[in-house]
N, C-alpha and C positions, 0 to 999 in steps of 0.2 A: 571501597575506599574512595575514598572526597579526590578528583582528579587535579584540583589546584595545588599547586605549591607552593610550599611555605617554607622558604631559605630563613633557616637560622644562621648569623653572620657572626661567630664567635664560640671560641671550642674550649672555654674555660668550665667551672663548673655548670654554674648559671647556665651558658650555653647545650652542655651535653644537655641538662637535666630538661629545658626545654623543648630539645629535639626528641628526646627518650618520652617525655607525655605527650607531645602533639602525635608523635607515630602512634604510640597506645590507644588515642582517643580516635587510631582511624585515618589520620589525614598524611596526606602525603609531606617529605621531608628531605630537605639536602639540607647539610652542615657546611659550611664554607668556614675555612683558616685553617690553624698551622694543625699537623698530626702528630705529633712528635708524641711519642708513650712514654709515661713516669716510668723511669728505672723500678724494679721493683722492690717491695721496704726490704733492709736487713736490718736482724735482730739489733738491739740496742740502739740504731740510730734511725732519727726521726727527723720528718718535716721541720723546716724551721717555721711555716708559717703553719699555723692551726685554726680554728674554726670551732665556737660555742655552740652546737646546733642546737635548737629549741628544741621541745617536743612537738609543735607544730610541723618543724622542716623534717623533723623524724620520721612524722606521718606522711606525710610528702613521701619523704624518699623511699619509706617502705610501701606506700602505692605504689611506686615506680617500680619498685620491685628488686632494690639496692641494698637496702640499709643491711638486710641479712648475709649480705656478702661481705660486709665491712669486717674488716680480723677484729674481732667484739678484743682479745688481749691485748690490742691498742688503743682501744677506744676507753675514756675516764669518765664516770659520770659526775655530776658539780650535784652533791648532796644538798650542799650550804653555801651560801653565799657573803661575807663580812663586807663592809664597805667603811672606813674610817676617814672621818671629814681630818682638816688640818688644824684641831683642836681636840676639842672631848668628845667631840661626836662622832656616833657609832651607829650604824644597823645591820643587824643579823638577818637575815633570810635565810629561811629552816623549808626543804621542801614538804616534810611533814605537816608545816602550818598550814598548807595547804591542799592537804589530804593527797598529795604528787608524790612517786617513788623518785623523781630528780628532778634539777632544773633545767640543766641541760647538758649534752656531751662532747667534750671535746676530744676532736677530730679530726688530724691530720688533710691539708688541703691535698696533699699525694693518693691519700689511699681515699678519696673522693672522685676524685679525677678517673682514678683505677677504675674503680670499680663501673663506675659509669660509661668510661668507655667500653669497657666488658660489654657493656646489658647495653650498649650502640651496637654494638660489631654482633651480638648477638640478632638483633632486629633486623639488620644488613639495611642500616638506615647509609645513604647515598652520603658519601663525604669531600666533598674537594678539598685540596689542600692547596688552598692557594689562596690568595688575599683579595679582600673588596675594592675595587674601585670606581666605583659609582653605577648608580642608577640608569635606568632607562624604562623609558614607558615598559610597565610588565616583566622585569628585568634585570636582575643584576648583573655588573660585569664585571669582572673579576681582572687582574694586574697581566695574566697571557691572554688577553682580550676576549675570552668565553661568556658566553650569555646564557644565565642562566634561568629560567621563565620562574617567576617569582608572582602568584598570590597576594602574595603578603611577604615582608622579608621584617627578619625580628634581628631588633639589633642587643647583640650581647656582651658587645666586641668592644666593653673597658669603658674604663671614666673617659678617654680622649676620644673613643666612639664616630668613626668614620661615620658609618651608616648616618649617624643623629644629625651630622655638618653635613650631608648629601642631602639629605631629608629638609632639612632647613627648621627640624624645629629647634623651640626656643629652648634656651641653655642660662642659665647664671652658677656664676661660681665664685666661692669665698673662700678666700686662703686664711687657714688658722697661722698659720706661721709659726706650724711645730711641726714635730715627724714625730713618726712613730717608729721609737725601736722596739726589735724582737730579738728575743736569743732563750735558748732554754738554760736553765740553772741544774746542778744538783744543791738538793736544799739540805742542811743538817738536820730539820726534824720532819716528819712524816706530815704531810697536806692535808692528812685525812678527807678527800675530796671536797674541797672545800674551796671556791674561787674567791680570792682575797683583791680590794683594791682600796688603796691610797689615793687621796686628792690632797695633793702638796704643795710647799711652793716652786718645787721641778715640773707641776703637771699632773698628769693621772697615770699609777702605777697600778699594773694589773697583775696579780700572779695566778696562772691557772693549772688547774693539777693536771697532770700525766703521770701515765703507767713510770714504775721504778727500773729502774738498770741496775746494770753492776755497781754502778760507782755511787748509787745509791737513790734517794728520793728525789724525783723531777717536778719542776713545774716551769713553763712558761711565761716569759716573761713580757710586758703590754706597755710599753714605758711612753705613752705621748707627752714630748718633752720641748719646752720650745726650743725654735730653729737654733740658737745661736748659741745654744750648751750643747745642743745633739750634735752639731758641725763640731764644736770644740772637742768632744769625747770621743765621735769618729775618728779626728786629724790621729791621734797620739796613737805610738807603736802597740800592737797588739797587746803585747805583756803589761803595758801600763796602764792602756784603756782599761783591761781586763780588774786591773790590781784597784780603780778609781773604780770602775762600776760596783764593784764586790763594796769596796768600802760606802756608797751612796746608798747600794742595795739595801745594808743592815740598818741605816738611817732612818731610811727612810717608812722602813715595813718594820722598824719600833724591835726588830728581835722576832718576828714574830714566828717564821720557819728556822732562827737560827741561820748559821752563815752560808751564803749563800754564793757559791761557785760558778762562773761560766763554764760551759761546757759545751758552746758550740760559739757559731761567727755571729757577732752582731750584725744587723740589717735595719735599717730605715729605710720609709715613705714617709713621704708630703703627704699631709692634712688638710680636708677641702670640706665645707657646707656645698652638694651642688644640688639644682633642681633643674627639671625638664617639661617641655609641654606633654611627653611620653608619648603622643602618637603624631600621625600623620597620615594620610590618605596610601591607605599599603603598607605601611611600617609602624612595629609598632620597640618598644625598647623596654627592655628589664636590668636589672642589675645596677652595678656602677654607671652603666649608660646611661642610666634616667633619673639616678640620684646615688648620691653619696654624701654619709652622717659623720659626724664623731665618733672613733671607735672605742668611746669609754663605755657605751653598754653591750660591744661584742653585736652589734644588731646588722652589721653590715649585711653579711652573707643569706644572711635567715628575710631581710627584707628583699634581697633578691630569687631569693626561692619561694616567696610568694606571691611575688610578680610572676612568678612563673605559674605557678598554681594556681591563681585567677587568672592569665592569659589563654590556657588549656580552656579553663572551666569556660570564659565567656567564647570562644572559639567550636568547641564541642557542644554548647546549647544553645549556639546561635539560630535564628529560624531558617530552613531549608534551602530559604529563594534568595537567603544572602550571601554575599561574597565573604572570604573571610579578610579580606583586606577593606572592607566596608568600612567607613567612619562612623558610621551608625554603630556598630559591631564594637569597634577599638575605643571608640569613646565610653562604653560600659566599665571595660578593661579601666580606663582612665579615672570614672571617676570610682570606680572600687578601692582602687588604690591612693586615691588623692586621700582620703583620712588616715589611715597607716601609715604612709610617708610621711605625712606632714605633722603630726603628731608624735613618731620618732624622731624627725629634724628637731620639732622645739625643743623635747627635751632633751637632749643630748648637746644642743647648742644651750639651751639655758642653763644647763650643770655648769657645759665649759666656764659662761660667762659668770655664773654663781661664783663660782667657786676660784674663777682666773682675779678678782677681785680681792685686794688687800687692803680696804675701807675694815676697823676696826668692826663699826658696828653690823654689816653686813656679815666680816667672819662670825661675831657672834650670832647675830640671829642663821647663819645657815645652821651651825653646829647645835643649835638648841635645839633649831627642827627637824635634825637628824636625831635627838634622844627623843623627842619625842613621837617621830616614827617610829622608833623604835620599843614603844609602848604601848602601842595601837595595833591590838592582832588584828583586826577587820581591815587596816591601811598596808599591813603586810602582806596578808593575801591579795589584796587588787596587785600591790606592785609583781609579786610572784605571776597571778594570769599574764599581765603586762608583760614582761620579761620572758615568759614562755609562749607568747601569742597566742593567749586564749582569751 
């Protein structure tokens, strides 16, 4: 085993999942931040926040050696995909078009976490639970003043990202000036796994399937709305917010599951374009730490589980006589990633901006070239690999 260490500084998914392939690939690992264990699921009730995993992050995490532990009768695969412009325009994504048994499956961020930790606790990967605060030559040091001999320290520790303000790399960040709400529905007609999204004049409305309950057909809901409706709809008493959202729901998604019931607590987040220099001499960053997109194509998580998966991969076949905290070494990592990220930024920033636009002739040309994407199998299948990271 590689004698250097490599503190990963963030125990969220991203974080485990990193910790769990640098140990696989040999090298040595602490976990530093909070331990606290997801309760575990019961039946009928679910995560309020959920996760599209690609088939890419699938393959991921079943290298890891995870995905098989996942309770497969919570897990919903996205057969189909619908997307309806704020006009006539429509495209259908069929995973058959692309010769794919799915697109991809959504995931509870609990039974993520779960499991992950599992297959930590199983490796007896070294954990502190205690918080970053700050650097020192070869070294991090933690909030009860412990130092901990650091390698390389990976920072995974959230979009506000200590580690990345210690580190001093470079950061931008762009406020959408919307949030995002989530709450799960029961829907009157059946989803048939099918992830439906609206681009409206409220934003971009996402519904994605989950398994059924008692109370009937579920899907989640992905509502990035701007700031100053989503503050208005939080303010109002429970029963009413609920009674307005139901009624906006069926508006807005044309009928298309039928009436659609809350069925759990609404929740917002803020909406941010950010980017990052992603490394630095000994540190390197994944996840929200080193960017974060629009979450109108669900791409968040899945481009943090790739950071991770190129972070392994250039770390594990780095040449012998290099450190792994080497800038030589982190800069491959860098520029692996620089076409993925920036690539999902424009187009997730170019949709918003498409489609945030109420110029007559712009709504029509978007909506014309959504029919006729949606006439073009050869343009179907690129977006399908797209969308599944192949």
């Amino acid at each position: 085993m590689n004698t250097e260490n490599i503190v990963v500084c963030g125990t969220s998914i991203v974080g485990l999942a990193t910790a769990l392939g640098l140990t696989k690939a040999g090298l040595r690992v602490t976990l530093l931040g909070p331990s606290v264990a997801a309760p575990p699921a019961v039946p009928g009730q679910y995560c309020p926040r959920v996760y599209a995993i690609s088939p890419s992050s699938q393959s991921f995490l079943e290298h890891l050696g995870v995905w098989g532990m996942l309770d497969a009768a919570r897990i919903t695969p996205v057969e189909s995909m619908e997307v309806f412009g704020d006009a006539s325009g429509q495209v259908a994504l069929r995973a058959w078009q692309a010769a794919m048994p799915t697109l991809a499956w959504i995931v509870e961020s609990s039974e993520l976490e779960r499991v992950l930790r599992q297959a930590v606790q199983v490796f007896g990967i070294a954990w502190q639970a205690e918080k970053f605060q700050g650097l020192e030559s070869g070294a991090v040091v933690t909030d009860t003043g412990r130092r901990i001999p650091a390698g390389l320290v990976v920072g995974a520790d959230g979009a506000s990202s200590p580690v990345r303000a210690a580190s001093g790399i470079s950061h931008e960040s762009k406020a959408y000036h919307a949030t995002g709400l989530v709450v799960h529905l029961t829907a009157e007609l059946p989803h048939l796994n099918a992830a439906l999204q609206w681009f409206t004049f409220d934003g971009v409305l996402a519904l994605l399937p989950m398994p059924d309950t008692a109370d009937g057909h579920q899907v989640s809901m992905v509502w990035s709305m701007p700031r100053a409706q989503a503050d208005a709809l939080q303010a109002l008493p429970e029963a009413e917010r609920n009674a307005q959202l139901e009624l906006r729901l069926l508006e807005a998604s044309q009928g298309r599951l039928g009436r659609l019931t809350v069925r759990g607590v609404l929740a917002g987040f803020p909406l941010f374009l950010e980017k990052s220099g992603m490394v630095a001499p000994g540190v390197a960053l994944v996840g929200d730490a080193a960017h974060r997109v629009h979450p109108l194509a669900g791409q968040g998580l899945n481009l943090g589980l790739a950071d991770a998966e190129q972070l392994i991969d250039v770390i594990r076949n780095r040449e012998p006589f290099r450190a792994v905290g080497e800038m030589r070494v982190l800069s491959r990592y860098r520029r692996a990633r620089a076409e993925p990220v920036l690539a999902m930024s424009l187009a997730t920033d170019g949709l918003h901006r498409l489609f945030a636009s109420q110029a007559a002739p712009l709504a029509l040309a978007r909506n014309a070239g959504m029919q006729l994407v949606d006439r073009l199998p050869f343009v179907k299948r690129f977006l399908i690999s797209g969308a599944s990271g192949g």
